[in-house]
ZATI-189460 format. One line per field, with one value per residue (C-alpha): residue number from 1; residue in one letter; z, y negated, x negated. Coordinates in nm, 2 decimals, padded with zeros to 4 digits. Example, Ala and Ser with C-alpha at 12.3 -4.5 7.8 and 13.67 -1.06 7.14 Angstrom:
residues 2
resi: c(1:2);
resn: c(a:s);
c3: c(00.78:00.71);
c2: c(00.45:00.11);
c1: c(-01.23:-01.37);
end
This chain:
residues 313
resi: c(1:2:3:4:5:6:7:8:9:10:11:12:13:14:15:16:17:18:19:20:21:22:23:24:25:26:27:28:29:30:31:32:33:34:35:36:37:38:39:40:41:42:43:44:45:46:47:48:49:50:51:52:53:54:55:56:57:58:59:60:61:62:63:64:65:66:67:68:69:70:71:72:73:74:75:76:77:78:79:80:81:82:83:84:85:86:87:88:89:90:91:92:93:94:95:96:97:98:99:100:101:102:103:104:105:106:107:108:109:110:111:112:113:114:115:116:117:118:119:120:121:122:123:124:125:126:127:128:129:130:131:132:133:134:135:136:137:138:139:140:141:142:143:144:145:146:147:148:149:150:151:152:153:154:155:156:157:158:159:160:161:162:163:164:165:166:167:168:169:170:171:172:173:174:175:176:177:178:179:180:181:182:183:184:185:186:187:188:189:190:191:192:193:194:195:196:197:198:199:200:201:202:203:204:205:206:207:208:209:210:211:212:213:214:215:216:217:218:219:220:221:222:223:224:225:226:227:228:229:230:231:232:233:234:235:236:237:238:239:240:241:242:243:244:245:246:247:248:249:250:251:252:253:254:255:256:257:258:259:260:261:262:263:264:265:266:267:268:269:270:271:272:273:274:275:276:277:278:279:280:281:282:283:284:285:286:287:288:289:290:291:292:293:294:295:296:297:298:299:300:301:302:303:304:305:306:307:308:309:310:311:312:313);
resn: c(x:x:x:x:x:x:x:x:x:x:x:x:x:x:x:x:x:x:x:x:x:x:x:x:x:x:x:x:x:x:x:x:x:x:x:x:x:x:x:x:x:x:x:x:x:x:x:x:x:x:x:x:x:x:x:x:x:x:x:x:x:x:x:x:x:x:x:x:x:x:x:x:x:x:x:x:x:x:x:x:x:x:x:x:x:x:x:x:x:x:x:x:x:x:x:x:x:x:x:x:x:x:x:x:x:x:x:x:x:x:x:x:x:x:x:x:x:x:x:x:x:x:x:x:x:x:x:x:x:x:x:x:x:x:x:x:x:x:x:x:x:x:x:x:x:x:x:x:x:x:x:x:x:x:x:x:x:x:x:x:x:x:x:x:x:x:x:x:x:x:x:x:x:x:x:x:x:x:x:x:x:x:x:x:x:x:x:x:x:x:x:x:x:x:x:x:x:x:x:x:x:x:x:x:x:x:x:x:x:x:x:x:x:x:x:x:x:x:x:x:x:x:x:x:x:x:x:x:x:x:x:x:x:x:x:x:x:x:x:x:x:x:x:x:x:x:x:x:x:x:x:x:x:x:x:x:x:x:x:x:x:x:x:x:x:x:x:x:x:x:x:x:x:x:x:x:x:x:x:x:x:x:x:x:x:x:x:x:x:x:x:x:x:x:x:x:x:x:x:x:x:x:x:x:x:x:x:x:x:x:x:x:x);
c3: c(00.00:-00.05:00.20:00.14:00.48:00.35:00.63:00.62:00.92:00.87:01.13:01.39:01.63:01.62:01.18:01.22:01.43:01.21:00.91:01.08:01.18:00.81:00.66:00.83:00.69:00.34:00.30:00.14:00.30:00.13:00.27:00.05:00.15:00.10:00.04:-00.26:-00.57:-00.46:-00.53:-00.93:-00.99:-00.93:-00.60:-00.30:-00.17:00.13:00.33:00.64:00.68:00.94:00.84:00.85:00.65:00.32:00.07:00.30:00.23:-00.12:-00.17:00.03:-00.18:-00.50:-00.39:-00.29:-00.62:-00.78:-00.55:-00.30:00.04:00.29:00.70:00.80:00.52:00.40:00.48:00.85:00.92:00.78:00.93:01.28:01.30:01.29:01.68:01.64:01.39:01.63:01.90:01.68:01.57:01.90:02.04:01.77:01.80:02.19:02.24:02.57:02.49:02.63:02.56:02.28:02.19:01.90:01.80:01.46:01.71:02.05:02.09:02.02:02.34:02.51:02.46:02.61:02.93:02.95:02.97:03.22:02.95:02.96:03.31:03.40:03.38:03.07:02.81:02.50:02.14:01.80:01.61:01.36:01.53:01.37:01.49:01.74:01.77:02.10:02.40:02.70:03.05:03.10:03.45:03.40:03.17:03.17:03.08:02.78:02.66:02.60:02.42:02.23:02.13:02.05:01.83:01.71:01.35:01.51:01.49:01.86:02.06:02.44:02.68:03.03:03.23:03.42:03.79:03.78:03.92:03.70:03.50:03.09:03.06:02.72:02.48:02.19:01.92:01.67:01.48:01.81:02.05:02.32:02.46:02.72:03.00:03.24:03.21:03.41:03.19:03.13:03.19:03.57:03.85:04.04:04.31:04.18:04.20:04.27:04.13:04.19:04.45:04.44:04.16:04.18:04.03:03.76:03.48:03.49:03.56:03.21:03.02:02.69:02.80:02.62:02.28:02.29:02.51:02.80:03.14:03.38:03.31:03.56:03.45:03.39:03.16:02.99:03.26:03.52:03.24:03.37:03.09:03.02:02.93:02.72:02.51:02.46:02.31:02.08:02.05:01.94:01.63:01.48:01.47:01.36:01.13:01.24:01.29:01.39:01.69:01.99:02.30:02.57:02.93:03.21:03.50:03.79:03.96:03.74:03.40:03.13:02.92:02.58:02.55:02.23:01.95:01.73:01.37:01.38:01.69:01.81:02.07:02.19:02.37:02.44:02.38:02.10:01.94:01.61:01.56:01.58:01.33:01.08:01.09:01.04:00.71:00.59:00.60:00.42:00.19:00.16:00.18:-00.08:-00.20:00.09:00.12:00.33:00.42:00.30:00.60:00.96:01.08:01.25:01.08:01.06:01.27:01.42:01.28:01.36:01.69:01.58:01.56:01.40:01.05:00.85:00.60:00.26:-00.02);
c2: c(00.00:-00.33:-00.62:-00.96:-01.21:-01.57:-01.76:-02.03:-01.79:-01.48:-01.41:-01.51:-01.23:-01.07:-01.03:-00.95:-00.64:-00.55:-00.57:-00.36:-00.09:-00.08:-00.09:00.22:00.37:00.32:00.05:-00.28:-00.63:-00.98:-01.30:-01.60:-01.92:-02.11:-02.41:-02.27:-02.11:-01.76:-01.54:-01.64:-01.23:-00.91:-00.87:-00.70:-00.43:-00.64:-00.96:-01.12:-01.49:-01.64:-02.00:-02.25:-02.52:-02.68:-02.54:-02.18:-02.17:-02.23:-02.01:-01.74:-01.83:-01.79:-01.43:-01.34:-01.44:-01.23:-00.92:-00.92:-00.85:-01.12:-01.08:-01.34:-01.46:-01.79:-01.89:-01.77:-01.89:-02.25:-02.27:-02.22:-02.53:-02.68:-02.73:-02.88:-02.63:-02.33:-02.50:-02.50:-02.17:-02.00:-02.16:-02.00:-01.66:-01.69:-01.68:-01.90:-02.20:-02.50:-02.79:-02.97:-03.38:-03.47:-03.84:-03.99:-04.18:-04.15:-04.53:-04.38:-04.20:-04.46:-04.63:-04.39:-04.32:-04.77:-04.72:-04.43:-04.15:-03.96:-03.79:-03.74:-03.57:-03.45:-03.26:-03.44:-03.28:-03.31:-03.20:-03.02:-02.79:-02.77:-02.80:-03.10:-03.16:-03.41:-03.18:-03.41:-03.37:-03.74:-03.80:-04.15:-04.47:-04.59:-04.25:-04.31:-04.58:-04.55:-04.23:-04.43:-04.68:-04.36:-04.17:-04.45:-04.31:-03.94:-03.77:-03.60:-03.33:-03.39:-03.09:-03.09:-02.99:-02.73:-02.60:-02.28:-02.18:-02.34:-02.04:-01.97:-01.63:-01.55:-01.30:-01.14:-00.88:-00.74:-00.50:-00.44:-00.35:-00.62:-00.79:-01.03:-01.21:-01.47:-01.85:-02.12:-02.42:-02.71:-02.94:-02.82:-02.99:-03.00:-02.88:-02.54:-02.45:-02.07:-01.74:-01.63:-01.48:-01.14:-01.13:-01.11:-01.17:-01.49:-01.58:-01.85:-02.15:-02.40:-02.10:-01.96:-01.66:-01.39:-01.53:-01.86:-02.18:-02.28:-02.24:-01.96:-01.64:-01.31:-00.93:-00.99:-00.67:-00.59:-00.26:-00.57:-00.73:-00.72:-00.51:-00.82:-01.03:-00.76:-00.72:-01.09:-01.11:-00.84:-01.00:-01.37:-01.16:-01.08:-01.39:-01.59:-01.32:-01.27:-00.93:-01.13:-01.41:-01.54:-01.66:-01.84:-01.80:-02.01:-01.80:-01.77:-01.59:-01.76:-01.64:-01.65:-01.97:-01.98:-02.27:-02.21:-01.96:-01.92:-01.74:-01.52:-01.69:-01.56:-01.25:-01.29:-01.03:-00.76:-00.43:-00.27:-00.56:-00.55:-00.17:-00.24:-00.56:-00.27:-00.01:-00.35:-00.43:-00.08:-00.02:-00.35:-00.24:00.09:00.01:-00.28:-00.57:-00.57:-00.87:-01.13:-01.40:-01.74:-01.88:-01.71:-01.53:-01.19:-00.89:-00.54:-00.31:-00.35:-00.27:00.07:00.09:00.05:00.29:00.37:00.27:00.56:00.68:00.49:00.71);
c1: c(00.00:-00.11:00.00:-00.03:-00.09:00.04:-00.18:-00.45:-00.64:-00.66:-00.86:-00.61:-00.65:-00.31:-00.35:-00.71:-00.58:-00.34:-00.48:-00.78:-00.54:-00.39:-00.76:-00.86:-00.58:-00.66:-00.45:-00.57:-00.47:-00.57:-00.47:-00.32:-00.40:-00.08:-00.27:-00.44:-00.25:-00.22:00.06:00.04:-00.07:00.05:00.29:00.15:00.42:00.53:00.39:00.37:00.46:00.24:00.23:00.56:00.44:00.57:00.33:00.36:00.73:00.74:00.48:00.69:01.03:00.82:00.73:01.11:01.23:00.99:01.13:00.87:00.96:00.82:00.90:01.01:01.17:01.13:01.48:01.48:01.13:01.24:01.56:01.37:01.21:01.49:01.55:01.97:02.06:01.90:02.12:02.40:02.40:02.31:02.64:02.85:02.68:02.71:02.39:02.29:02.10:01.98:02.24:02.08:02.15:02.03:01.93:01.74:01.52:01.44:01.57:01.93:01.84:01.73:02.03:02.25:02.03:02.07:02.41:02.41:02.53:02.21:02.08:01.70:01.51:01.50:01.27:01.28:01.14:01.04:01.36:01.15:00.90:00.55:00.20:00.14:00.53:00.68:00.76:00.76:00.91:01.09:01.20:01.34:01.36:01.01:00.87:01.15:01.07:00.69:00.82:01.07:00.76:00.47:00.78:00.97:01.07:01.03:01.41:01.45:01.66:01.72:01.78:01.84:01.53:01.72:01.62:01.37:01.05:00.84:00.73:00.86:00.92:00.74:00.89:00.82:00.95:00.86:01.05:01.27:00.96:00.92:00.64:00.63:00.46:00.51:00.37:00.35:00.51:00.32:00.67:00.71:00.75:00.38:00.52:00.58:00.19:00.20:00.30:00.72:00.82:00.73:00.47:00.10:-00.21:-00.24:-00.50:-00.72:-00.55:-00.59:-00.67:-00.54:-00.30:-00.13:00.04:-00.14:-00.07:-00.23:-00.16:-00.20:-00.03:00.01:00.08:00.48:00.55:00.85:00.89:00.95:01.18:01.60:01.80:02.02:01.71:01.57:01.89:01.92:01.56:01.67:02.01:01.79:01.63:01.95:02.15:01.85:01.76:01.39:01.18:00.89:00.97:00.92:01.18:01.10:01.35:01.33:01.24:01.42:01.77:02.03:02.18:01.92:01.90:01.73:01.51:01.31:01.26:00.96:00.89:00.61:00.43:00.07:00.15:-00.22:-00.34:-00.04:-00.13:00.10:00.19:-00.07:00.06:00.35:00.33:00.11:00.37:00.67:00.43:00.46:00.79:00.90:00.65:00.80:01.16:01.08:01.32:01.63:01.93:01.85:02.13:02.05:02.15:02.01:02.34:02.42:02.29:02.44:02.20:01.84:01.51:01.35:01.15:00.77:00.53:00.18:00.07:00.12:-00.18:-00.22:-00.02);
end
């Protein structure tokens, strides 16, 4: 089989392992640099789309209208950075999500939290996720308004920073296995300086832990992970039509709350996850062209558990 890796770093550690894994099995992996003008020859059987930039996208479009398959595809990976229409869509599928406020400039914001209609704190974002995006923590108007000067023409969302213990839960999938680990968020209150109740160990305070980021991070596994907080991981994949993603929980007692979702993120550093990304890439590859919905929206049935790349044929 041949796989294609549309990234501009192809030795990021989790496609470096995978592509590895399918290597040794006499499988043969090149990497299109969605910046150059790759994907102008013969299709690979299958690739991955590991980049969510303009020239990435059309690149991965071009390649689905020539039958290829691509995981994610182009549409889902596109329509999740897109942090309103996520919001949106979650709601419909009942899938709990941070309340989202959307605003064309964060002085619309300002505005309303003038005139009392907007409640502190806050976390205000970049509508449109992408590299070096706004994520702030806003606790009141003069926090806001040097925002609202630094992103003046930057279209926002506002969510409520809601009560937990100051750690994300991080998840991940791929292909319906789940990863996961617990990190302290970079938006919590300083006064939440130590590990949950109950849970040992952490990594090195500042450093990069498991799926990129920085912050500490401790052993959080998905054995430790409750059942309803598993199956709404799973559930995130297919109403945004993703085999590849990420979700990040708040931590803590209360019902889960979806605060973001992420095509094809890092997953640096959990064991399974680049076999289980080589085996995905082989059975796209394998199963070849399948529908996708234009639109993210519910999908009949769940991808197969992951398992092992098979041996080249």
């Amino acid at each position: 089989m041949r796989i294609g890796l549309i990234t501009s770093a192809p030795d990021h550690p989790l496609l470096a392992a995978a592509g590895a894994l399918l290597t040794a099995a006499g499988h043969r992996v090149e990497a299109l640099d969605p910046a150059g003008r790759a994907g102008e020859g013969p299709l690979a059987d299958a690739y991955l789309l590991k980049a969510r930039t303009p020239a990435a996208l059309t690149l991965a479009r071009s390649l689905e209208e020539r039958g290829a398959p691509v995981v994610n595809s182009a549409a889902a990976t596109e329509f999740c950075q897109d942090r309103t229409a996520m919001a949106e869509l979650a709601r419909r599928a009942g899938v709990p999500f941070a309340p989202t406020r959307t605003a064309d400039r964060p002085a619309v914001l300002l505005a309303a939290a003038e005139a009392g209609e907007l409640a502190f704190p806050l976390v205000l974002k970049s509508r449109h996720s992408r590299r070096h995006d706004l994520v702030a923590r806003v606790d009141d108007l003069a926090r806001l308004r040097a925002l609202a000067e630094e992103w003046a023409d930057e279209p926002v969302v506002a969510q409520p920073y809601l009560p937990s213990t100051g750690w994300d839960q991080k998840l991940w999938v791929v292909a319906g296995q789940l990863f996961c680990t617990r990190r302290r968020s970079e938006l919590a209150d300083p006064a939440h300086t130590g590990l949950p109740h109950g849970v040992g160990g952490s990594g090195p305070a500042g450093g990069s832990g498991p799926g990129g980021g920085s912050g500490p991070v401790d052993g959080f596994g998905p054995d430790e992970l409750p059942a309803e907080r598993a199956g709404l991981a799973l559930r995130v994949g297919e109403v945004f039509g993703l085999d590849v993603y990420g979700v990040d929980l708040l931590d803590g007692p209360d019902e889960p709350v979806v605060v973001d979702v992420n095509a094809f993120p890092g997953i640096r550093g959990q064991a399974g996850a680049p076999e289980a990304l080589a085996a995905l890439a082989l059975r796209a590859a394998a199963a070849g062209t399948r529908e996708r919905p234009s639109v993210p929206g519910p999908r009949a049935g769940a991808p197969a558990d992951a398992g092992p790349p098979a041996a080249a044929r």
